[in-house]
N, C-alpha and C positions, 0 to 999 in steps of 0.2 A: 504494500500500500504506500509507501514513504517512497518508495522509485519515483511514483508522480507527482508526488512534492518538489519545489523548486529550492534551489541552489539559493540561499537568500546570502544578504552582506550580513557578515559577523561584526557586530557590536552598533551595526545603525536598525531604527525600526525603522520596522517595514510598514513605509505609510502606501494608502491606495486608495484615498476619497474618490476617484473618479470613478473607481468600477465598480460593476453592477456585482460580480464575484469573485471574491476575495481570491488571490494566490496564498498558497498556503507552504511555509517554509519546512525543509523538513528537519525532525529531529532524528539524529542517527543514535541510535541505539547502544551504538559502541561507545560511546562518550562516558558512557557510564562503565564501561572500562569491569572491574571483576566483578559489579554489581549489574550487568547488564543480563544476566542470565546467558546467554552465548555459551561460557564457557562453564558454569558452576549453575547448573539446573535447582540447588538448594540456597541460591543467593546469599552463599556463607554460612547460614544455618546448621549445616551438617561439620565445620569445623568449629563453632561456635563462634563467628562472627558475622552476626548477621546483618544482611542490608536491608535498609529502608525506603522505600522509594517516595517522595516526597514531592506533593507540588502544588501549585496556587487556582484556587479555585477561578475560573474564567471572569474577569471587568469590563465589561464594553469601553472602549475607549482609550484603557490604559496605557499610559504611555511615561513606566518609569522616571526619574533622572536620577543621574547616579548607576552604578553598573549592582543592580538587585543582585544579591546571593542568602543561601541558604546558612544560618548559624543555629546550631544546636547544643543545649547543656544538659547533662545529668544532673536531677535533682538529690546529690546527695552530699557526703562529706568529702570525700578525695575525687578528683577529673575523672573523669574516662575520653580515655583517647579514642578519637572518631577521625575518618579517613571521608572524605567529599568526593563528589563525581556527579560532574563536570571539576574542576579542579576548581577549589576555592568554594564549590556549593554555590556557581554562577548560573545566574538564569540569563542565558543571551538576549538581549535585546530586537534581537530579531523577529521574537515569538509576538512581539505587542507592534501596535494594539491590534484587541482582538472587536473583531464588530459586530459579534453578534450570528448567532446561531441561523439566521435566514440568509445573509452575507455571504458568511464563512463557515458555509456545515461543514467543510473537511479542517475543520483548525487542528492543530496539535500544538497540546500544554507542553511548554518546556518541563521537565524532572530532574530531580536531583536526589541523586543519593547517599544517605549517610551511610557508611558501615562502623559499626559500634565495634572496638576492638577490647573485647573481653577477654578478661584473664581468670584459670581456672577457680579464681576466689568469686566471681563475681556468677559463675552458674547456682541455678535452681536460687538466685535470688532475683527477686523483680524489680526492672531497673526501670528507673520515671527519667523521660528525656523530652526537653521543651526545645522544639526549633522554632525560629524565626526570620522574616524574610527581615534583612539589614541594608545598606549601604543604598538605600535610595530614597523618595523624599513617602515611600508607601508608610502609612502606621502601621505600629505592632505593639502599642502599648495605650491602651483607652482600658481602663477598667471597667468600665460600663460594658464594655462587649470583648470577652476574654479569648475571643477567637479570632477576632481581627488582627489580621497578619501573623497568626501564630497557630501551631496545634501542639497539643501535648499527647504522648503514645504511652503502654508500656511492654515492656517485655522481660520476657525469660526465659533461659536458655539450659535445659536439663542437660546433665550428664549423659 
């Protein structure tokens, strides 16, 4: 399906007021690198490091500033090291703006993925991990609405 997607410019949006149906850029899959399923069918999971796939619900309109990427923290006492993909947990700019489902029925959401790099201390316990989109002028911090620009997960990872 991504074959008939077009080849967009890396890091300008892709504007297109004039047309009646939107081109639609494509996202390669391999971007996501060991978290793309390609090459590891358990997305880390089966060595206990598992990936997350992660992305922004669709905005009509949207049109970043600043180069958006994905930041994520475990909610606990010591870090847990995470690995990004796209490198940096970057949403290219290419993907916006989107215009809307009668426009652009073939759009595709930029993703990113975090892999949680666990260590044998941290299995069969459940680990709380909050990302948020950063580095551009989008919110992620309105207390009145705790999902704007943000999602919280959890996971665990058995023996």
């Amino acid at each position: 399906m991504q074959e008939r997607n077009d080849l967009c410019l890396v890091g300008e949006h892709t504007e297109q007021a004039g047309e009646q149906v939107k081109k639609v850029c494509q996202f390669k899959r391999s971007t996501l690198q060991q978290c793309s399923g390609l090459t590891d069918g358990s997305f880390g999971y089966a060595d206990g490091k598992p990936c997350i796939i992660v992305k922004m619900n669709r905005v009509i309109g949207l049109r970043p500033r600043g180069d958006p990427y994905i930041n994520c923290t475990a909610k606990r006492d010591t870090p847990l090291q995470m690995q990004y993909f796209p490198f940096e947990g970057r949403m290219d700019k290419m993907f916006f703006p989107y215009y809307g489902k009668n426009s652009h029925p073939d759009y595709v959401q930029p993703l990113v993925a975090v892999q949680l790099m666990l260590t044998k201390e941290d299995y069969n316990v459940e680990q709380t991990v909050e990302c948020r989109v950063e580095g551009s002028d989008l919110r992620n911090n309105d207390e009145r609405d705790k999902f704007l620009g943000r999602v919280t997960f959890r996971v665990k990872v058995s023996e």
